[in-house]
C-alpha positions as a printed Julia matrix, in Angstrom:
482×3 Matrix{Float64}:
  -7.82   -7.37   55.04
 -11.42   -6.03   54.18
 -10.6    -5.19   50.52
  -8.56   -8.24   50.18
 -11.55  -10.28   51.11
 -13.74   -7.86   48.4
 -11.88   -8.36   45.73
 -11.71  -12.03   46.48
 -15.97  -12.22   46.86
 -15.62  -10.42   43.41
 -13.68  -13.25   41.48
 -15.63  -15.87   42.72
 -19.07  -14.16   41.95
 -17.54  -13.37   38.01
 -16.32  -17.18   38.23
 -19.34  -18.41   39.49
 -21.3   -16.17   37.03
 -19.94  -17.03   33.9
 -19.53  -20.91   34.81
 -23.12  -20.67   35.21
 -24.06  -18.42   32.2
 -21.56  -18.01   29.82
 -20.99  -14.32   28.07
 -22.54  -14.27   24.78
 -21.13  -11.58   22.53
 -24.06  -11.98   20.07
 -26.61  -10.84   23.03
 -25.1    -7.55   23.41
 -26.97   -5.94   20.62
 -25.49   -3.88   17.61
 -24.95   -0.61   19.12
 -22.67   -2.08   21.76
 -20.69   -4.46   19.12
 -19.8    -1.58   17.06
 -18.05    0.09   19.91
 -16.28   -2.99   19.98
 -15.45   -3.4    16.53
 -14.5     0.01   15.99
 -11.74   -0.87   18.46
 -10.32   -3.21   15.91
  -8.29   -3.36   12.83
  -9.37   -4.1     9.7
  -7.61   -7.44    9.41
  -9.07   -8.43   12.52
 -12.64   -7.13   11.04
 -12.97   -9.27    8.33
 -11.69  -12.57   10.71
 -14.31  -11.57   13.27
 -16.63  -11.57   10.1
 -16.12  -15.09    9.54
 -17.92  -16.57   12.7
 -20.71  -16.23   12.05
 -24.2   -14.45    9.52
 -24.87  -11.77   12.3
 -21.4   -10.8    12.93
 -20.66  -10.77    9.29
 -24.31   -8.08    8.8
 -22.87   -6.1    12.26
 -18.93   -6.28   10.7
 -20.75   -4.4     7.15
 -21.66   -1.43    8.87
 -21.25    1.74    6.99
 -20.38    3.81   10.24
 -17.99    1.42   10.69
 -15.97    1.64    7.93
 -16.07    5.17    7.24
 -14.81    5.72   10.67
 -11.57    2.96    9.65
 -11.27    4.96    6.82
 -10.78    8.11    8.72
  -8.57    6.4    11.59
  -6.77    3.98    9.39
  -6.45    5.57    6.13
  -6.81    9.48    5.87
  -4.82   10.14    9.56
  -2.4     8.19    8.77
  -1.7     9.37    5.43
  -2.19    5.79    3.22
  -2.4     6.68   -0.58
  -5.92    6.8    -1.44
  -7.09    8.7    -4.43
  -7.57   12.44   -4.48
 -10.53   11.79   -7.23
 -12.8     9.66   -5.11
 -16.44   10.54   -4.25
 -17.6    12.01   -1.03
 -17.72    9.54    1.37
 -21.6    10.51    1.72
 -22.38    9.2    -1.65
 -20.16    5.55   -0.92
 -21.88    2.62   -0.14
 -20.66    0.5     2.9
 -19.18   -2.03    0.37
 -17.48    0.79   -1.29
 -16.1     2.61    2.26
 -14.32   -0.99    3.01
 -13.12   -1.62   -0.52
 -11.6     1.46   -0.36
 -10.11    1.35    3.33
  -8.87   -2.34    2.45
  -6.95   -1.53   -0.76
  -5.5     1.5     0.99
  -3.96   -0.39    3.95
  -2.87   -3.03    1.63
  -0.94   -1.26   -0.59
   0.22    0.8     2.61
   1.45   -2.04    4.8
   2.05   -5.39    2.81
   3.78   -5.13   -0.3
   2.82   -7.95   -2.95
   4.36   -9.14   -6.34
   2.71   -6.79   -9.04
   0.24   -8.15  -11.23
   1.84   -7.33  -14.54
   0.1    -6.97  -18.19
   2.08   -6.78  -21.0
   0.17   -5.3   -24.17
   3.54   -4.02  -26.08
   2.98   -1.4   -29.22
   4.38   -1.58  -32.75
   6.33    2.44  -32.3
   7.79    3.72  -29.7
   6.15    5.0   -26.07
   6.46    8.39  -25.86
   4.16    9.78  -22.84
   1.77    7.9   -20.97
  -0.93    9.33  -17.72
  -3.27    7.34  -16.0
  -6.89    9.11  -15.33
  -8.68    8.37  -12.5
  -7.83    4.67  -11.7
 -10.19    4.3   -14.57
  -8.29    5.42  -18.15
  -5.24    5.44  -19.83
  -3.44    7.74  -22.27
  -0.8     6.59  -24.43
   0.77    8.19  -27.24
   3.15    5.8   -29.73
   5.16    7.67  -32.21
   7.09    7.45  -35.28
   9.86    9.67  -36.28
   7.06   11.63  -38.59
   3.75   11.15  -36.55
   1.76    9.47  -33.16
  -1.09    8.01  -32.48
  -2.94    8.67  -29.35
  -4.92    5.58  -27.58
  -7.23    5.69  -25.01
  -7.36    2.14  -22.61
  -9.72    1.37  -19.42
  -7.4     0.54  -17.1
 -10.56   -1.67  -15.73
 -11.61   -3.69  -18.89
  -9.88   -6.16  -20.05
 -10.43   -8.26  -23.31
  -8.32  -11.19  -23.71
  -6.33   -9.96  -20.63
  -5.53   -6.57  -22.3
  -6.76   -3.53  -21.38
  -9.55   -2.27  -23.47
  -8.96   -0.19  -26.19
 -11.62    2.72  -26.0
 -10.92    5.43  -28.88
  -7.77    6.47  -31.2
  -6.5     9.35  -33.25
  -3.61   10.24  -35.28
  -1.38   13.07  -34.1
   0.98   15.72  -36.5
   4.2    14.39  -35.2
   5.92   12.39  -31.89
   4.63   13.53  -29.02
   7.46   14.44  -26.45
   5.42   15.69  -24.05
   2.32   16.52  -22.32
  -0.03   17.05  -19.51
  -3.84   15.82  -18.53
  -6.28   17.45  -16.45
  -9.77   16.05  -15.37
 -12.18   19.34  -15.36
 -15.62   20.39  -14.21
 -17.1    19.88  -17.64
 -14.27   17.55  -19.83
 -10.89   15.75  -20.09
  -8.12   18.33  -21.08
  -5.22   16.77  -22.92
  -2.44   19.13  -24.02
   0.64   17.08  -26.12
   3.52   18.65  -27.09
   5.37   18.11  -30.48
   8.89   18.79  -31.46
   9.21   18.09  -34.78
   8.53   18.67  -37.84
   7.83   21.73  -35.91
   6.86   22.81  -32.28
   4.12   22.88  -31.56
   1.12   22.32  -28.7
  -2.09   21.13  -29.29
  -4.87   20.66  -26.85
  -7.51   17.65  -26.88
 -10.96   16.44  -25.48
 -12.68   13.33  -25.46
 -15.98   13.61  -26.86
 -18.92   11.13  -26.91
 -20.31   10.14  -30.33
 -23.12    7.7   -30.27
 -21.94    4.92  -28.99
 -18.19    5.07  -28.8
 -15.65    7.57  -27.88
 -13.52   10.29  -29.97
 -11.14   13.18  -29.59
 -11.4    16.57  -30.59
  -9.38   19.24  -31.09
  -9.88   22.39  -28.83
  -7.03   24.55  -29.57
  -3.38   25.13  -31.3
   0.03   26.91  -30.38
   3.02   27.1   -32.92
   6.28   27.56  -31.29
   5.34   26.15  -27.74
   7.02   22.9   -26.16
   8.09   21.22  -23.18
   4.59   20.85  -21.55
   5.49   21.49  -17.96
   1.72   21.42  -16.35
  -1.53   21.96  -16.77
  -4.21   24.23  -14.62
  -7.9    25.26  -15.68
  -7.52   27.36  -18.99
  -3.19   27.58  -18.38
  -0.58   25.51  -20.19
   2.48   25.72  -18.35
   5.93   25.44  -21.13
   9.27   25.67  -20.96
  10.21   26.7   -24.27
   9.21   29.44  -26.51
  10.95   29.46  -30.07
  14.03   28.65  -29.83
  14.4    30.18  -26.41
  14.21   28.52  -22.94
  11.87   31.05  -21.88
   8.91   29.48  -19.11
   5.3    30.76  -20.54
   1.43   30.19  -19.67
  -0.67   29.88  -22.72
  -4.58   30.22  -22.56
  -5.5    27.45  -24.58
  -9.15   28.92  -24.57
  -8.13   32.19  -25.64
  -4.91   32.14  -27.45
  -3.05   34.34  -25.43
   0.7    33.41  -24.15
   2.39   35.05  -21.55
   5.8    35.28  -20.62
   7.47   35.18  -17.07
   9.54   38.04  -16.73
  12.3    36.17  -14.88
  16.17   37.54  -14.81
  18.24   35.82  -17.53
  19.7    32.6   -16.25
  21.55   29.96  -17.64
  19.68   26.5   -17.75
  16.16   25.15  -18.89
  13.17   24.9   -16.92
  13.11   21.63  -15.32
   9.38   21.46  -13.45
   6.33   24.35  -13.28
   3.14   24.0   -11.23
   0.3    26.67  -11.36
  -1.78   27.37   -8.2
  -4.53   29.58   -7.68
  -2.65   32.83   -7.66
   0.89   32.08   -8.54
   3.15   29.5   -10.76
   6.26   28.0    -9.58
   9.29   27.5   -12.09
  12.61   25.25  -11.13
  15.37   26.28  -13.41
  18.6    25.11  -12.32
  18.77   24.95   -9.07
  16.98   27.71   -8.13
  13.1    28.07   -7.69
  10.95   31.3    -9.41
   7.69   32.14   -8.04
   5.55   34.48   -9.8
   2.37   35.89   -9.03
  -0.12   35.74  -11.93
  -1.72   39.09  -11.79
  -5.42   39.67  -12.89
  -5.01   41.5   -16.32
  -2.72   38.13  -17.35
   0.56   39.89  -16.38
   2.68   37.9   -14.32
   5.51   39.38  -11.7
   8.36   37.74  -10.15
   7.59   37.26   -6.41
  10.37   35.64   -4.89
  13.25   34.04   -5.79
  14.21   30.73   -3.51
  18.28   29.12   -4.08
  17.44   25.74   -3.19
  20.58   23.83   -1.31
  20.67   20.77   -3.36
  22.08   20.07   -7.21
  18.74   19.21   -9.0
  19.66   16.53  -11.31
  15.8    15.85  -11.9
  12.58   17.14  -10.5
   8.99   16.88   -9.97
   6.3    18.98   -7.8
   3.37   17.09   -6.27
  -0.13   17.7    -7.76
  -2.91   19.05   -5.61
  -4.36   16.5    -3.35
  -4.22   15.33    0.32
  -1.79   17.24    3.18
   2.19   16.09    3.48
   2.62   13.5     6.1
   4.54   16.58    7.67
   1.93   19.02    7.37
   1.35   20.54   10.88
  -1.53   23.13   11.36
   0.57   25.43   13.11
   2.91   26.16   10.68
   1.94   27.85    6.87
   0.34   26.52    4.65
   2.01   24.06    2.58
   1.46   24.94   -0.99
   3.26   22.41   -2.91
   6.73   19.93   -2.84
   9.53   19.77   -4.74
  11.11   15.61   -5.1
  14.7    16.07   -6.62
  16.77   13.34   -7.7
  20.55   13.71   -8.24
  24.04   11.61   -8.57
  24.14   11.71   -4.85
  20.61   11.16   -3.33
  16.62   11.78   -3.05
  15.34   14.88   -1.67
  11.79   16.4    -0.9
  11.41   20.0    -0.18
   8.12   21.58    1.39
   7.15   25.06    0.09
   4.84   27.15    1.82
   3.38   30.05    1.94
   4.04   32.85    4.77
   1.84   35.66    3.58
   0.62   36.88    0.49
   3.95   37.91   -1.2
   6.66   35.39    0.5
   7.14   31.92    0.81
   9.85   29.42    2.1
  11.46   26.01    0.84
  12.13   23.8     3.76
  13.8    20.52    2.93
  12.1    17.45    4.4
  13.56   14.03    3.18
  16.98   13.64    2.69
  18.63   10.1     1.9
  21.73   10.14    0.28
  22.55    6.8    -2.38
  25.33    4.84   -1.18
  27.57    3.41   -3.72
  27.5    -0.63   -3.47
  27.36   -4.02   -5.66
  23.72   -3.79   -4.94
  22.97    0.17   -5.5
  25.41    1.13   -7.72
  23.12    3.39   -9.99
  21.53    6.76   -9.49
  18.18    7.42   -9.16
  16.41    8.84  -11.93
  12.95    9.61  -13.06
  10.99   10.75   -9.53
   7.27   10.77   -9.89
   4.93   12.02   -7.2
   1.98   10.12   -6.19
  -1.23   11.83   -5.99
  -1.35   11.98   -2.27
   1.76   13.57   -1.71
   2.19   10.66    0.55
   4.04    8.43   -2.1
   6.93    8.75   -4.23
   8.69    6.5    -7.05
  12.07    6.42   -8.66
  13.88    4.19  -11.16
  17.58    3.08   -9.59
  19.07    3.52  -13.69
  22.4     1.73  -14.5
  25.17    4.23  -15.03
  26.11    2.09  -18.7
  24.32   -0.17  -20.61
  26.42   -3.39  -18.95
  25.84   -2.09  -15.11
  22.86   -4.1   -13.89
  19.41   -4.81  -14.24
  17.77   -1.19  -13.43
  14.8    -1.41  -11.03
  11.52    0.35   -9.86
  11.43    1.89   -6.0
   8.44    2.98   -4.68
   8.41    4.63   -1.37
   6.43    6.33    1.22
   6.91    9.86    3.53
   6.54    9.24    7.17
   7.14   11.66    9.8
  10.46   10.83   11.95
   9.78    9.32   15.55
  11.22   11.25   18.56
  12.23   14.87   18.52
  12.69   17.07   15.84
  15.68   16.44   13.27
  17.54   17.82   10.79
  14.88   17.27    8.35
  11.43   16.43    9.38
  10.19   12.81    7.31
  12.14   10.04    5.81
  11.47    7.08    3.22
  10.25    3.94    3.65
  10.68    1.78    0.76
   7.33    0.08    0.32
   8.45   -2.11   -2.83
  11.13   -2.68   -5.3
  10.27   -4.41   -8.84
  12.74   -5.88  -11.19
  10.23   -8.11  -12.36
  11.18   -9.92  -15.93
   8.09   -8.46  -17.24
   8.43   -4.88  -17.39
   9.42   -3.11  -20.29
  13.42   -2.58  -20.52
  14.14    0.66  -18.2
  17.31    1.13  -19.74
  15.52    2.37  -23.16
  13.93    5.54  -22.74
  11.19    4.92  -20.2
   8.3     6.95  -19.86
   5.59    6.22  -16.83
   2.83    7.58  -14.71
   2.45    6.29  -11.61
  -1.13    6.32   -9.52
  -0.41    5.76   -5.49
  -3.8     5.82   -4.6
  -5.41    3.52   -7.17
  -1.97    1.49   -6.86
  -1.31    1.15  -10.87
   1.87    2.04  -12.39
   2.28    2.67  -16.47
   5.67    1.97  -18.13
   6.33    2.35  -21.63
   9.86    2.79  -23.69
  11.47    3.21  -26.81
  11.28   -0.14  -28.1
   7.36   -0.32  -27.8
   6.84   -2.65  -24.85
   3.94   -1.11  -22.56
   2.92   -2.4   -19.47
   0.17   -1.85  -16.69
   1.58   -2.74  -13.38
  -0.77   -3.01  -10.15
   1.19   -2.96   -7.05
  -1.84   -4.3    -4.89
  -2.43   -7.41   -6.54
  -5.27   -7.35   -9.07
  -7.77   -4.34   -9.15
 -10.86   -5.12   -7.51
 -13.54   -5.02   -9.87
 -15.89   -2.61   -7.71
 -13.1     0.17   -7.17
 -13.81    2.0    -9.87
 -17.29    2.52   -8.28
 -15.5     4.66   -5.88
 -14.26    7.28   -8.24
 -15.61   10.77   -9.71
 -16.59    9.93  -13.26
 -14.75   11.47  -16.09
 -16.61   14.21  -17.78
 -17.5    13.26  -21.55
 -20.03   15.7   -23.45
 -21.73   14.43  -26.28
 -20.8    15.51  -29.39
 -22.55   17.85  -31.5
């Protein structure tokens, strides 16, 4: 009866108490209003915000935001770019532009914001740098030239064009690399001969230029780009996988068994290079005198109809500390379904391909078409796929994007699954039933489509880019030319 009586005292003193002398959040100083803030979402942030000029200073807190990015954004494995600046050098403005656009392109898909700037040859290859360029080569059946946009100036609603240069031949192929001291752009030409030549863009006074920094007759099929490597497919007339040294000249071939097929993907890592041919995956260890050695050899369980391997960026949403390290992952498209395998590394000469994601395509009126064209977004996080019609008369083909979430419960058979974040069949995207080409940016949340016909667009699939975003990126190297 005692503590019933207590407790009873206690309403009516708390009642009594804040009849009297109401609670007044904006008395409880800033220290103790972060630790309630912190408790919140972002949405619920930027309401809070609203109330009132000291709420709105307290709600701008850079300790805040950082600590939403962290919680919100990095743990939870929403694309954000892999080229942004330490957090230490972002403003507070910066740390919630870049939390917000994360969780927006994570959790509420919106209608693209499309912009059509089509080209007078056909769009041959196409890579977004940094959320803040783009490449784009156009080619003729005897030559290309090579454009250089902002992908955050406009003039008259177009991207800005930045520099040009004309190119030997179509370009069919081709990989970009942001280094320590320059842009690296290696293009790949297949007629009138083979050939691979390597590029830089290179200040001059006031405006920008490319230069040439090196040459390879007989190379194609650009497979990747690492540092001082090229990574091809093709050597002569052979489908033989090879490095080239684009500083030094020298080329290097795997010395992989004779197998039928071409190489379909290649990825160099510190130490070793990984080559899909068929459906089998190579992985050789590139030795210090620029021999390389087969290490293993992995039969991968799946038809690989096409294939990409993430870039280096953030951990797999199924990354878990105590297993190995995950060193890369395969996304393989096919007639059947999508598929995402994890490789990692168990010690220094042996490694294992663990599949991850598998969703098979169900035939239908309304997914009739197999996917084609996977692209990896840079956090490893995101993926993308066209649906393409199986004849010219099927259906309108349309763009998927999707994200890799760990499964709920126990473990399964495999370990994530996709969650479509978007589809686009929007009337203004370039026809993807004519050659498309495309690069696709998850953590800046721009998409570039191009095809045979010339039409080029730049898609953002979180509305319009916010104009202090850019802010929040490493800069692009660009010596001066001398």
């Amino acid at each position: 009866m005692g503590s019933i009586l207590t407790k009873r005292t206690r309403v009516e003193m708390i009642t009594t108490k804040s009849t009297k002398a109401p609670l007044d959040l904006l008395r409880l100083g800033d220290d103790l209003l972060l630790q309630i803030l912190i408790l919140l979402s972002a949405k619920d942030i930027v309401a809070v915000r609203e109330t009132c000029k000291y709420l709105s200073c307290v709600s701008s807190s850079r300790y805040l935001w950082h600590h939403l990015l962290r919680r919100d954004v990095v743990k939870q494995y929403a694309p954000i770019p892999s080229y942004r600046k330490p957090n230490l050098e972002l403003s507070s403005q910066q740390l919630e532009l870049l939390t917000r656009r994360a969780l927006r392109l994570d959790s509420s898909p919106q209608e693209p914001t499309i912009v059509r700037f089509d080209q007078t040859r056909s769009i041959t290859w196409i890579r977004l740098v940094h959320g803040q360029w783009m490449l784009v080569a156009s080619s003729s059946p005897k030559e290309s030239t090579l454009s250089l946009y902002s992908s955050t100036s406009f003039q008259d609603g177009k991207p800005e064009l930045l520099a040009s240069t004309q190119l030997p031949g179509p370009v069919s192929s081709g990989e970009v690399e942001v280094q320590e001291d320059q842009l690296v752009v290696a293009l790949c030409f297949q007629s009138p001969e083979r050939m691979v030549t390597v590029l830089s863009v290179r200040q001059c006074e006031n405006s920008l230029s490319f230069l040439e920094l090196s040459r390879f007759a007989g190379l194609s099929h650009i497979r990747c780009l690492r540092k001082d490597l090229i990574g091809c497919g093709v050597q002569g007339e052979i489908n033989a996988p090879c490095v080239a040294n684009w500083r030094t000249g020298e080329v290097v071939t795997f010395s992989a068994p004779e197998v039928d097929g071409r190489c379909l993907a290649m990825t160099l890592r510190d130490g070793i290079c990984a080559v899909v041919i068929g459906e089998t995956l190579y992985i050789h260890s590139l030795l210090a005198d620029g021999r390389t050695e087969l290490a293993q050899t992995i039969y991968l369980s799946h038809v690989v109809g096409n294939v990409v391997i993430s870039g280096e960026s953030e951990s797999s949403p199924v990354s878990d500390a105590a297993t190995a390290p995950e060193r890369f992952q395969l996304f393989i498209t096919n007639k059947t379904g999508i598929y995402v395998y994890s490789v990692r590394q168990q010690d220094s000469t042996t490694f294992s391909a663990d599949l991850i994601v598998e969703e098979e395509t169900k035939p239908g009126a309304s997914q009739s078409a197999r996917p084609s064209y996977p692209l990896f977004g840079g956090s490893t996080s995101r993926v993308s796929w066209i649906y393409a019609p199986t004849s010219f008369f099927d259906r309108q083909p349309h763009l998927v994007t999707a994200k890799i979430q760990r499964k709920d419960g126990e473990a399964k058979t495999c370990a994530a699954e996709l969650s479509v974040v978007s589809e686009c069949k929007d009337s203004k995207l370039p026809a993807l039933y004519t050659l498309p080409v495309m690069h696709y940016d998850d953590g800046a949340g721009l998409m570039a489509i191009g095809n045979a016909c010339g039409q080029l667009a730049l898609c953002s699939f979180g509305g319009s880019m916010p104009s202090g975003l850019a802010g929040c990126f490493r800069d692009v190297p660009v010596p001066r030319m001398v």
